[in-house]
Structure formats: C-alpha cells, structure tokens
N, C-alpha and C positions, 0 to 999 in steps of 0.2 A: 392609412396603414394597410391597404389591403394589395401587399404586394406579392408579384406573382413571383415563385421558385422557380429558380432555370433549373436545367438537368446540372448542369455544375452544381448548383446548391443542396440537389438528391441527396449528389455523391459526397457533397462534403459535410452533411447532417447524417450521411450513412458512416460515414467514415468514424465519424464523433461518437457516434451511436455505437459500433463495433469495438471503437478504444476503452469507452467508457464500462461496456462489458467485456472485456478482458482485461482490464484495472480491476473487478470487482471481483474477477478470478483468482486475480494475483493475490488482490486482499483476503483471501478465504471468506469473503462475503457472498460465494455461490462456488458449487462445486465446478468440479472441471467437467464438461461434458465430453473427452475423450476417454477421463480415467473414473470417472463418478466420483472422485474424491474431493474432498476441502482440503485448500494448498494456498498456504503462506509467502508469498517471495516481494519482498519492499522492494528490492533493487529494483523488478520489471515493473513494479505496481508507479515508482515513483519516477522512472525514464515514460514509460505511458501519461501522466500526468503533466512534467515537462513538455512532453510533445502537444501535448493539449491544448498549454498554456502558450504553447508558440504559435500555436494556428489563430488560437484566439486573436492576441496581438497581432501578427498578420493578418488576419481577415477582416481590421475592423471598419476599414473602407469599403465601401461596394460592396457589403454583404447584408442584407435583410435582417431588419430586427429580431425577427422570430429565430432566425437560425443565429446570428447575437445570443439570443436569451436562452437556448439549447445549448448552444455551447458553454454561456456562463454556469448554466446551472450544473451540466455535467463536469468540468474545473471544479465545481465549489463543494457538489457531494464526494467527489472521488476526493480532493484534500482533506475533506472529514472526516472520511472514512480511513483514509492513510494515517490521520492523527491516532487513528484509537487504535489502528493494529498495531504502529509502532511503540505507542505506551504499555499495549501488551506487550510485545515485546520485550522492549527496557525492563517491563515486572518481571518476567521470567527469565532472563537476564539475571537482574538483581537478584532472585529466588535461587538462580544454580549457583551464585558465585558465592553467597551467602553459607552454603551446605558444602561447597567443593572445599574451602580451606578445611575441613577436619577428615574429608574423606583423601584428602592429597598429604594430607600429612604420613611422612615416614612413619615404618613399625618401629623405630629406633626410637624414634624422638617420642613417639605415645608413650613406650615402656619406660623412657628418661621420666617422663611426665607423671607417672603411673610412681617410680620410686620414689620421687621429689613429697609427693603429696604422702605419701606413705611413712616418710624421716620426719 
C-alpha cells in the first residue's frame, strides 16, 4: 500500500479538498472568508455534494486508496452535515408557518372572530 500520488492525483485530492470546504460554507458550518459571515444556501451545498459524489464514482478505478478514502470520507461528512442544516431548516420552516396563519389572517375576519366569541 504504499503507493506513490501523481501530480493528477495532487490536483484531484486538491480539488475534493477545496469542494468539501466550500460545501461547509454553504452549510454555515464556517463563515464566508470574503464576507466574514455564517451563510446558509442547501441548493449549492447539495449540487457541491452531488458533484463529489460523481467523482467519486468515476474515479474508483486507477485511483489510489488513500485519495479513495479522502474522498469517501469528505461525501460522507458533507452528507451529515447537509442532514442537520436541512432539519434546521424544515424546523424553522415548520416554526414560521405555524405563527404566519394568525398573523396572515384578515382584520375582518379577527374582528368576525372577536364578535362570534363575544354573542
């Protein structure tokens, strides 16, 4: 097992390397180093992922164990990590939409509401 990395394989354990931190951008699991901010975005988080997972599959011939097992493991933290923002998500989701039906309701129909309870 002690096989030697081509410059091919640098660039494609760099490449994995740079996705997997900017998947963990997307996830607000590290700020943005342009804006200093924590920033949320699944769509890009979960197209970076997909693309991960196609290299993977494609590379599983002729590619060195070690850079194998870098690339599974960065697939398998970035999918974990996608599970829990998007469960965040779904909760705060579920949290505005749970408060918006009384704040969306008409002044007509409260005040309707308001005399009903009042006869």
């Amino acid at each position: 097992m002690n096989e030697q990395l081509t410059k091919h394989d640098h660039v494609l354990m760099s490449l994995v390397m740079q996705l997997q931190s900017n998947t963990m951008i997307h996830l607000g699991k590290m700020s943005n180093p342009m804006t200093g901010e924590v920033e949320v975005d699944l769509e890009n988080a979960a197209h970076a992922i997909d693309l991960l997972e196609m290299l993977q599959a494609k590379c599983r011939t002729e590619t060195p164990e070690a850079l194998l097992k870098v690339m599974d493991q960065a697939v398998m933290d970035l999918q974990m990590n996608y599970l829990d923002e998007a469960k965040k998500a779904a909760a705060a989701d579920d949290a505005e939409s749970d408060e918006a039906p009384a704040a969306a309701q008409p002044a007509a129909e409260v005040d309707k509401s308001a005399e009903d309870l009042q006869a």
